[in-house]
VOGU-3710 file (C-alpha; in Angstrom, 3 decimals, decimal comma):
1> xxxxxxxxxx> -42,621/204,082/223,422  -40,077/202,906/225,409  -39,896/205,587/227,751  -43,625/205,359/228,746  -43,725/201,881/229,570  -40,981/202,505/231,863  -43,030/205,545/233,597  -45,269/202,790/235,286  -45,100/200,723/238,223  -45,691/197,822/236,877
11> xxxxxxxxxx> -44,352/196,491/240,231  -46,842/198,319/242,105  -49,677/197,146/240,345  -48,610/193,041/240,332  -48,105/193,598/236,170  -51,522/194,344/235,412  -52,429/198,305/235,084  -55,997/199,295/235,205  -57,200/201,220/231,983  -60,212/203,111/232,268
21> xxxxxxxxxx> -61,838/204,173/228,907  -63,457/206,964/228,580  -65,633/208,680/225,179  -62,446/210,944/224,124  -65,618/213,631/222,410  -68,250/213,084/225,727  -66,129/212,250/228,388  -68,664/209,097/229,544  -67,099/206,156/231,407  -67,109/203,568/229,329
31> xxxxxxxxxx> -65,145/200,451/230,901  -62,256/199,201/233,208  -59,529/196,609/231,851  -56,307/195,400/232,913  -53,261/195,736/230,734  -50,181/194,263/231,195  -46,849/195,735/229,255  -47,310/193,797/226,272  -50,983/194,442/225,569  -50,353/198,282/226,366
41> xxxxxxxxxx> -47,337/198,352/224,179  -49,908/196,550/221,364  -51,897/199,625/222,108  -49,639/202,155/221,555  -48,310/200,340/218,195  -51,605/199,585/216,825  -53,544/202,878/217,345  -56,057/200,292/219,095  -56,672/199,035/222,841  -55,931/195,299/223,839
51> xxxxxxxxxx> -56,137/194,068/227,328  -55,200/191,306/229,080  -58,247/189,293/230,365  -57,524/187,978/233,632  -60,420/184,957/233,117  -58,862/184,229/230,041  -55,420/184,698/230,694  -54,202/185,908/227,402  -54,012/189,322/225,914  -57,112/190,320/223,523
61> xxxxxxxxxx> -57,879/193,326/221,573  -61,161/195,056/222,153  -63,748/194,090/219,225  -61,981/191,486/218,239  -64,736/189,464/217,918  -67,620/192,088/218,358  -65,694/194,327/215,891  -66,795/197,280/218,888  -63,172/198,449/218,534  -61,744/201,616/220,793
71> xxxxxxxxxx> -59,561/203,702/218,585  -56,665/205,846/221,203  -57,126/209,423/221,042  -55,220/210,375/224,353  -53,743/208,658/227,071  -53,138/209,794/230,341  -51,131/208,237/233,864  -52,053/209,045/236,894  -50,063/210,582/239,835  -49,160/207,361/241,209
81> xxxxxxxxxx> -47,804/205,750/237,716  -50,306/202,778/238,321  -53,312/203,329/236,038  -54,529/204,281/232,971  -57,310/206,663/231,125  -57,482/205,931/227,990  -59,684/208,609/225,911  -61,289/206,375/222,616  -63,311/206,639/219,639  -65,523/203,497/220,469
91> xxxxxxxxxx> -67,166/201,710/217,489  -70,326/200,218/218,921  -70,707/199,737/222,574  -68,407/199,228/225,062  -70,033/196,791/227,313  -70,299/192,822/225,967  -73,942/192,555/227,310  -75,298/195,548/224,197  -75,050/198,378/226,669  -72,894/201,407/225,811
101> xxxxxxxxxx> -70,944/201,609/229,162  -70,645/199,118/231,193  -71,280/201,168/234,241  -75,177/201,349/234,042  -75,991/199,397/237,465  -77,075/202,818/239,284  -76,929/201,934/243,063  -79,564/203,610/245,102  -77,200/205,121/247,906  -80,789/205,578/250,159
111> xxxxxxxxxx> -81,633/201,638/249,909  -77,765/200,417/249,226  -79,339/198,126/246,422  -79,116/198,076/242,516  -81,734/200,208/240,830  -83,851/197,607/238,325  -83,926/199,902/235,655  -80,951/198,307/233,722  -80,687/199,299/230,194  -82,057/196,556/227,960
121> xxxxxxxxxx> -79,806/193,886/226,195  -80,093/195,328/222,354  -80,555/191,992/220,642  -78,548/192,959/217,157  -76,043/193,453/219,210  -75,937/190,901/221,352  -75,615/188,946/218,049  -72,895/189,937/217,108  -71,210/189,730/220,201  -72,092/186,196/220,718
131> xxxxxxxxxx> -74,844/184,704/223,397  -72,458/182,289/224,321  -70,149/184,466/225,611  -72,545/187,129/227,311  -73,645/184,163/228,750  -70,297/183,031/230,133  -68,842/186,309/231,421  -72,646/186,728/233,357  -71,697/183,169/234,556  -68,161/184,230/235,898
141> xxxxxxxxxx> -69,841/187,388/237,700  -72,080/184,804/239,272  -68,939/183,284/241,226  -69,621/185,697/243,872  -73,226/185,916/244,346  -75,698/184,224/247,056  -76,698/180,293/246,787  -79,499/181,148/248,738  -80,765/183,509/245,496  -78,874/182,025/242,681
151> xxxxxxxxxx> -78,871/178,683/241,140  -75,906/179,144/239,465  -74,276/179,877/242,663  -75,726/177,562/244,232  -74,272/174,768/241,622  -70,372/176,590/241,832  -70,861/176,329/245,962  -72,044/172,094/245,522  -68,839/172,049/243,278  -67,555/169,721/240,194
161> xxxxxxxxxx> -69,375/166,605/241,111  -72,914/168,763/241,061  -71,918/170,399/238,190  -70,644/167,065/235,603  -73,814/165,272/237,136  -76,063/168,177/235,786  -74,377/167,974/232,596  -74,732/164,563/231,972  -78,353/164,920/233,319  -78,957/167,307/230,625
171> xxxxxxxxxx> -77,465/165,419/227,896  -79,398/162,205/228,904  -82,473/164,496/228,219  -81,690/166,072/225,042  -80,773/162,631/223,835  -84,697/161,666/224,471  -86,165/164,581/222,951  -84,254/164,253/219,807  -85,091/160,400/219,806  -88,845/161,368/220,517
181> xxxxxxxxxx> -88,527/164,236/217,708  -90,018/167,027/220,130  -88,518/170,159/218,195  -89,862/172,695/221,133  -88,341/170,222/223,862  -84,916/169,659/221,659  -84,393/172,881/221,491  -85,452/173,554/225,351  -83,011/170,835/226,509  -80,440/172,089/223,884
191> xxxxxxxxxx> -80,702/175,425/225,536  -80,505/173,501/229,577  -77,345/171,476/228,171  -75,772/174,498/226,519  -76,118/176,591/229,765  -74,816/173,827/232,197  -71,911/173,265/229,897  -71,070/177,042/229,942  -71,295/176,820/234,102  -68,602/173,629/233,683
201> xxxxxxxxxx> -66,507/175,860/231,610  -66,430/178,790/234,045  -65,995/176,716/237,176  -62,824/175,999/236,073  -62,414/179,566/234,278  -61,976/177,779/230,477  -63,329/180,208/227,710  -65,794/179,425/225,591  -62,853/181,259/222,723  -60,953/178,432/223,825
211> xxxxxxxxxx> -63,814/176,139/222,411  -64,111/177,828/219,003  -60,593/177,610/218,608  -60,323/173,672/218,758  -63,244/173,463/216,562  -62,067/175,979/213,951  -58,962/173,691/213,978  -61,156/170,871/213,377  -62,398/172,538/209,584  -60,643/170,088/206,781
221> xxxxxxxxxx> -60,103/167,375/208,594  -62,250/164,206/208,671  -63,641/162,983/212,019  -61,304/159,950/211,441  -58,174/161,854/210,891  -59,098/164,134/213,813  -59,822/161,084/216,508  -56,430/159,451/215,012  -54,566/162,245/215,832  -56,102/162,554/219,134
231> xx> -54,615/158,904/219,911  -51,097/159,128/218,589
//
């Protein structure tokens, strides 16, 4: 093992290798990650493929929450000893949003745009992944889109103050449809709030993972005990 994480460049490549995985049976594209040594060497101990997640900054194993794991079946380095193809069994799909690569934006090379016929969103599968974070990672690929054509663009270029006032905005509003008991309009703010938190959290690039963790902590302990701690 040894001896093929010293084959690449990791010097090269700023200590992040791309990894391309492919179907190991069809040979289909299925997605690019990063990997840095200790999520490759993870791989090659495991049997299974972690990356490093460059918004999240920590390594994570594919599936992991999804449970769309990539089983190795053959690796291969390029010429230049600075990326990866990595042939898998994939379990599921490969791409967060429900499709099964994420490579399904066709570009129409005659008009330079995106063809609209994008495969749908499977809903069980979005499920499983999690709303919240197909939501988030759509949010983070909004970073570099228009404010002219995108509102969520549009609130990243206005900045933080925009972005807490829109939040507290949205709160304020939730607060009065609960206290009005408008079940259609809770849940309508709910979903307003939910989304203008999500922008907050990938302004400053803060997983929603993050989130769940600190609440998962949270299980067993009393809302007392919890704000005590929080003081000490």
């Amino acid at each position: 093992m040894q001896e093929i994480l010293e084959q690449i460049l990791w010097d090269k490549c700023g200590g992040l290798i791309p990894a391309v995985a492919q179907d190991y049976q069809t040979h289909e594209v299925l997605m690019l990650g990063f990997m840095n040594k200790e999520a490759l060497e993870l791989s090659l101990e495991s049997g299974f493929v972690y990356y490093f997640s460059r918004s999240k900054g920590r390594i994570w194993k594919k599936g992991e929450q999804s449970g769309h794991t990539q089983k190795i079946r053959t690796i291969a380095l390029d010429c230049d000893k600075d990326s990866l193809l990595i042939g898998v069994e994939q379990v599921g799909v490969a791409c967060h949003t429900g499709a099964k690569s994420c490579f399904f934006n066709t570009i129409n090379l005659r008009e330079s745009k995106l063809d609209s016929s994008i495969e749908p969103i499977d809903s069980n599968i979005s499920a499983i992944y999690g709303a919240v974070d197909a939501l988030y990672h759509t949010l983070l690929e909004r970073k570099g889109a228009d404010p002219k054509t995108s509102y969520t663009a549009k609130l990243y270029h206005k900045g933080e103050n925009t972005i807490a006032k829109k939040i507290v905005e949205e709160a304020t509003e939730l607060g009065f449809a609960i206290k009005d008991n408008e079940r259609k309009e809770i849940i309508y703010e709910a979903a307003d709030l939910l989304y203008h938190v999500l922008v907050g959290l990938a302004y400053k690039n803060v997983s929603p993972d993050l989130i769940k963790q600190e609440i998962l902590r949270r299980f067993g302990l009393s809302g007392i005990d919890e704000k005590n701690a929080r003081q000490e």
